[in-house]
DOVEX-285449 format. One record per residue: residue number from 1; chain; x, y, z of N, C-alpha, C in turn. Coordinates in steps of 0.02 Angstrom, whole numbers, always signed. Each point is the difference from the previous one (the first is absolute). Layout:
N
NUZA    nr   kette       nu       nv       nw      cau      cav      caw       cu       cv       cw
NUZA   NUM       A        X        Y        Z        X        Y        Z        X        Y        Z
...
***
This chain:
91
NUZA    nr   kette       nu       nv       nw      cau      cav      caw       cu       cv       cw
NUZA     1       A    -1257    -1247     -524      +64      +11      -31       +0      -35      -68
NUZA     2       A      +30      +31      -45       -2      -28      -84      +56      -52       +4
NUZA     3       A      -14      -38      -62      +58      -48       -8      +71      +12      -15
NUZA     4       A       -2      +44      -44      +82      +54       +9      +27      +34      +77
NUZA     5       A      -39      +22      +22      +27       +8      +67      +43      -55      +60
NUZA     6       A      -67      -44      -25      +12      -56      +49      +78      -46      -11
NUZA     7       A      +16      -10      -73      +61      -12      -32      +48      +36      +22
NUZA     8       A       -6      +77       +1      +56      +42      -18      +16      -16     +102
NUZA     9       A      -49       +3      +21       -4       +3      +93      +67      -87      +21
NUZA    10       A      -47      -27      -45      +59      -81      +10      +61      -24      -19
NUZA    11       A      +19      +67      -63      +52       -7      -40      +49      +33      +51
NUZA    12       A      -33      +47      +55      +48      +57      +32      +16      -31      +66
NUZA    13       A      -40      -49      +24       -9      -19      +40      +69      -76       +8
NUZA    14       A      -18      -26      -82      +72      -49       +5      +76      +17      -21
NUZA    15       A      -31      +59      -51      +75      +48      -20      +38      +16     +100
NUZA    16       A      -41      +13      +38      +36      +28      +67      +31      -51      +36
NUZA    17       A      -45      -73       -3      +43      -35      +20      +36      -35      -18
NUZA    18       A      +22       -4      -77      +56      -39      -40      +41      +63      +21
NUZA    19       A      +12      +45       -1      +50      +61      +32      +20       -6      +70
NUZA    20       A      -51       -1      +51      +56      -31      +65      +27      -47       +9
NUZA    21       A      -25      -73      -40      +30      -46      -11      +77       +4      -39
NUZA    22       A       -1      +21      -48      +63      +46      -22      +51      +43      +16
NUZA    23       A      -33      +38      +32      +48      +46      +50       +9      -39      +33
NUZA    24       A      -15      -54      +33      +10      -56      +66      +70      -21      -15
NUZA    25       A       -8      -59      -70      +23      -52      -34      +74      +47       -9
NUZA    26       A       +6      +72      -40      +31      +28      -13      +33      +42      +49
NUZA    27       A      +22       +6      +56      -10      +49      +53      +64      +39       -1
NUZA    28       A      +50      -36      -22      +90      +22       -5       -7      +48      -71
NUZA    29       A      -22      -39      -51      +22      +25      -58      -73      +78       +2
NUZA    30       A      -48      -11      +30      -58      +88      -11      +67      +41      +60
NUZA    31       A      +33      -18      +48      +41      +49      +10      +29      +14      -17
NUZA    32       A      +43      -33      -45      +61      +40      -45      -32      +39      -54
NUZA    33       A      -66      -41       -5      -39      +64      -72       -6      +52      +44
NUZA    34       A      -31       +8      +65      -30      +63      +33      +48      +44      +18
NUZA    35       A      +79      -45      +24      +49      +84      +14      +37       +0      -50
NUZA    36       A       -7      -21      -68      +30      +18      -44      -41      +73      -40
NUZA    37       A      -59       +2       +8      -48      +29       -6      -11      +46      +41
NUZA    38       A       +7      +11      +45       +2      +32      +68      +19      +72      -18
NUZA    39       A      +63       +9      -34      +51      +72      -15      -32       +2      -62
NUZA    40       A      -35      -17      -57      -18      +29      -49      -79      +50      +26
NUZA    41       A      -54      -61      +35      -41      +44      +13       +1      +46      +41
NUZA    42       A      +74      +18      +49      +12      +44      +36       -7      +71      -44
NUZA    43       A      +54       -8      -49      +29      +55      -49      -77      +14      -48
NUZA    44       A      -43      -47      -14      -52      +25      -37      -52      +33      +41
NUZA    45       A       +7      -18      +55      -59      +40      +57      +26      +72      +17
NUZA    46       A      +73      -11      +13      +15      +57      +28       +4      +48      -83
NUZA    47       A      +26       -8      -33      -22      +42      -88      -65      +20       +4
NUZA    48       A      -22      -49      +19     -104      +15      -23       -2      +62      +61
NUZA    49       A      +22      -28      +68      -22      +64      +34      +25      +83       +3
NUZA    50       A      +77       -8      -29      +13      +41      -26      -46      +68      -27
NUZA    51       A       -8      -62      -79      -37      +42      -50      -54      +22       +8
NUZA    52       A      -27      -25      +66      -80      +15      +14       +5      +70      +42
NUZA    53       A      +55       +7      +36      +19      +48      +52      +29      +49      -49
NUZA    54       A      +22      +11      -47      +21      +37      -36      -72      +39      -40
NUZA    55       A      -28      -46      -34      -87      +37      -23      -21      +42      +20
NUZA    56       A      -21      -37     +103      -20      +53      +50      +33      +61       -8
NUZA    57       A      +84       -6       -3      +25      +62      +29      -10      +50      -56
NUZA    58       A       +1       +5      -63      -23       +4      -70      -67      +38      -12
NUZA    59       A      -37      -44      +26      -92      +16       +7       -8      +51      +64
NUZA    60       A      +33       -4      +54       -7      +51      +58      +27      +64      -33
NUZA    61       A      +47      +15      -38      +47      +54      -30      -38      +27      -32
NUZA    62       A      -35      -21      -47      -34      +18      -54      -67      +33      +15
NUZA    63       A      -16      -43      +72      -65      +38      +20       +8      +57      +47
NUZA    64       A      +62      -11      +38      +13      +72      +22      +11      +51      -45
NUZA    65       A      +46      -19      -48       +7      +55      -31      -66      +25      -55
NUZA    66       A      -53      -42       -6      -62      +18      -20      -53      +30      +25
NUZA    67       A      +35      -15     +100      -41      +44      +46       +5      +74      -10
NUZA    68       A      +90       -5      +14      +17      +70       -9      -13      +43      -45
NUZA    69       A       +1      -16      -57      -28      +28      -66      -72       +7       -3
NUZA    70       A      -44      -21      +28      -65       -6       -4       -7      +66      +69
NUZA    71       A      +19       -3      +46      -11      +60      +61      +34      +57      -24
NUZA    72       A      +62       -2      -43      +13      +84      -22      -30      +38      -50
NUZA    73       A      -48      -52      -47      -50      +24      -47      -77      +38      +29
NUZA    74       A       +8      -34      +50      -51       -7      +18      +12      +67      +50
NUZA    75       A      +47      +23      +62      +29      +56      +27       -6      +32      -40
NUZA    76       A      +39       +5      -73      +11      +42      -43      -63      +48      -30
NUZA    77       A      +10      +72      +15      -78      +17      -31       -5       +5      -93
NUZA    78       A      -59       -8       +3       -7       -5      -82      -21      +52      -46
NUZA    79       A      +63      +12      -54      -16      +74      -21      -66       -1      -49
NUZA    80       A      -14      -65      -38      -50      -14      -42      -61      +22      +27
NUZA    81       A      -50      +50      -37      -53      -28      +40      -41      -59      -12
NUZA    82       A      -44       +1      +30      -42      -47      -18      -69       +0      -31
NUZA    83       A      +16      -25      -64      -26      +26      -55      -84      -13       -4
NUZA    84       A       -1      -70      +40      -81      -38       -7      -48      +26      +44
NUZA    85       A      +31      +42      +59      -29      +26      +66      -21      +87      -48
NUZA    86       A      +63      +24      -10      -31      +72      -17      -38      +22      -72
NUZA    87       A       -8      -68      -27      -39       +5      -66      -90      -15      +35
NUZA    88       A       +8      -43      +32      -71       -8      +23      -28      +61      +36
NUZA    89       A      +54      +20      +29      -22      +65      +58      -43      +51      -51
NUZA    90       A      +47      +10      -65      -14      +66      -44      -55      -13      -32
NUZA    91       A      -32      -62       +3      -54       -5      -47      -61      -31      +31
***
Protein backbone atom coordinates (compact mmCIF):
# COMPACT_ATOMS: atom_id res chain seq x y z
CA UNK A 1 0.00 0.00 0.00
CA UNK A 2 1.45 3.64 -0.94
CA UNK A 3 1.83 6.33 1.51
CA UNK A 4 -1.23 8.38 0.25
CA UNK A 5 -3.40 5.58 0.68
CA UNK A 6 -2.32 4.67 3.92
CA UNK A 7 -3.09 8.53 5.13
CA UNK A 8 -6.19 8.91 3.22
CA UNK A 9 -7.23 5.01 4.96
CA UNK A 10 -6.36 6.85 8.65
CA UNK A 11 -7.80 10.15 7.91
CA UNK A 12 -11.25 8.06 7.19
CA UNK A 13 -10.77 5.95 9.74
CA UNK A 14 -10.59 9.00 12.54
CA UNK A 15 -12.97 11.34 10.47
CA UNK A 16 -15.65 8.14 11.46
CA UNK A 17 -14.92 8.18 14.78
CA UNK A 18 -14.82 11.93 15.72
CA UNK A 19 -18.51 11.56 14.03
CA UNK A 20 -19.98 8.93 16.40
CA UNK A 21 -18.46 10.61 19.05
CA UNK A 22 -20.46 13.64 17.87
CA UNK A 23 -23.52 12.27 17.00
CA UNK A 24 -23.11 10.72 20.65
CA UNK A 25 -22.16 14.09 22.44
CA UNK A 26 -24.85 15.76 20.20
CA UNK A 27 -27.77 13.30 20.21
CA UNK A 28 -30.94 15.88 20.92
CA UNK A 29 -29.75 18.62 18.79
CA UNK A 30 -28.73 15.73 15.15
CA UNK A 31 -32.56 15.05 15.88
CA UNK A 32 -33.97 18.18 15.52
CA UNK A 33 -31.47 18.59 12.45
CA UNK A 34 -32.79 15.08 11.13
CA UNK A 35 -36.78 15.76 11.39
CA UNK A 36 -36.39 19.07 10.46
CA UNK A 37 -34.87 17.67 7.40
CA UNK A 38 -36.95 14.81 7.19
CA UNK A 39 -40.00 16.76 4.95
CA UNK A 40 -37.52 18.54 2.73
CA UNK A 41 -35.76 15.30 1.60
CA UNK A 42 -39.19 13.78 1.45
CA UNK A 43 -40.43 16.48 -1.23
CA UNK A 44 -36.92 16.25 -3.09
CA UNK A 45 -37.09 12.41 -3.42
CA UNK A 46 -40.49 12.25 -4.14
CA UNK A 47 -39.83 15.35 -7.20
CA UNK A 48 -36.75 13.32 -8.24
CA UNK A 49 -38.99 10.27 -8.53
CA UNK A 50 -41.53 11.93 -10.16
CA UNK A 51 -39.38 13.30 -12.88
CA UNK A 52 -37.74 10.06 -13.44
CA UNK A 53 -41.24 8.33 -13.92
CA UNK A 54 -42.27 10.89 -16.17
CA UNK A 55 -38.93 10.33 -18.76
CA UNK A 56 -39.94 6.62 -18.70
CA UNK A 57 -43.45 7.42 -19.55
CA UNK A 58 -42.06 9.93 -22.34
CA UNK A 59 -39.32 7.41 -23.67
CA UNK A 60 -41.96 4.36 -23.72
CA UNK A 61 -44.38 6.81 -25.99
CA UNK A 62 -41.92 7.73 -28.23
CA UNK A 63 -40.78 4.27 -28.80
CA UNK A 64 -44.10 2.98 -29.33
CA UNK A 65 -44.97 5.37 -31.40
CA UNK A 66 -41.55 4.71 -33.32
CA UNK A 67 -42.59 1.05 -33.28
CA UNK A 68 -45.69 1.83 -34.91
CA UNK A 69 -44.31 3.92 -37.51
CA UNK A 70 -41.49 1.69 -38.22
CA UNK A 71 -44.13 -1.64 -38.80
CA UNK A 72 -46.50 0.47 -41.16
CA UNK A 73 -43.51 1.39 -43.41
CA UNK A 74 -42.41 -1.49 -43.34
CA UNK A 75 -46.33 -3.36 -44.04
CA UNK A 76 -46.56 -0.65 -46.38
CA UNK A 77 -45.57 -1.84 -49.97
CA UNK A 78 -43.06 0.23 -51.76
CA UNK A 79 -43.89 1.95 -54.93
CA UNK A 80 -40.08 2.96 -55.54
CA UNK A 81 -38.23 0.52 -57.14
CA UNK A 82 -35.22 -0.47 -56.23
CA UNK A 83 -32.83 1.12 -58.04
CA UNK A 84 -29.29 -0.71 -56.88
CA UNK A 85 -30.87 -4.32 -57.35
CA UNK A 86 -32.29 -3.67 -60.98
CA UNK A 87 -29.27 -1.76 -62.26
CA UNK A 88 -26.97 -4.63 -61.41
CA UNK A 89 -29.47 -7.17 -62.81
CA UNK A 90 -29.35 -5.14 -66.36
CA UNK A 91 -25.76 -5.12 -66.61
Amino acid sequence: MSKGTMIALLLGVVAVIVGIVLVAAWWGDFLTVLKGALGPMLVLGGALVIAIAWSEYQAAKEMERLTTQAQQSVAAPSSQPQASGEQTSQQ
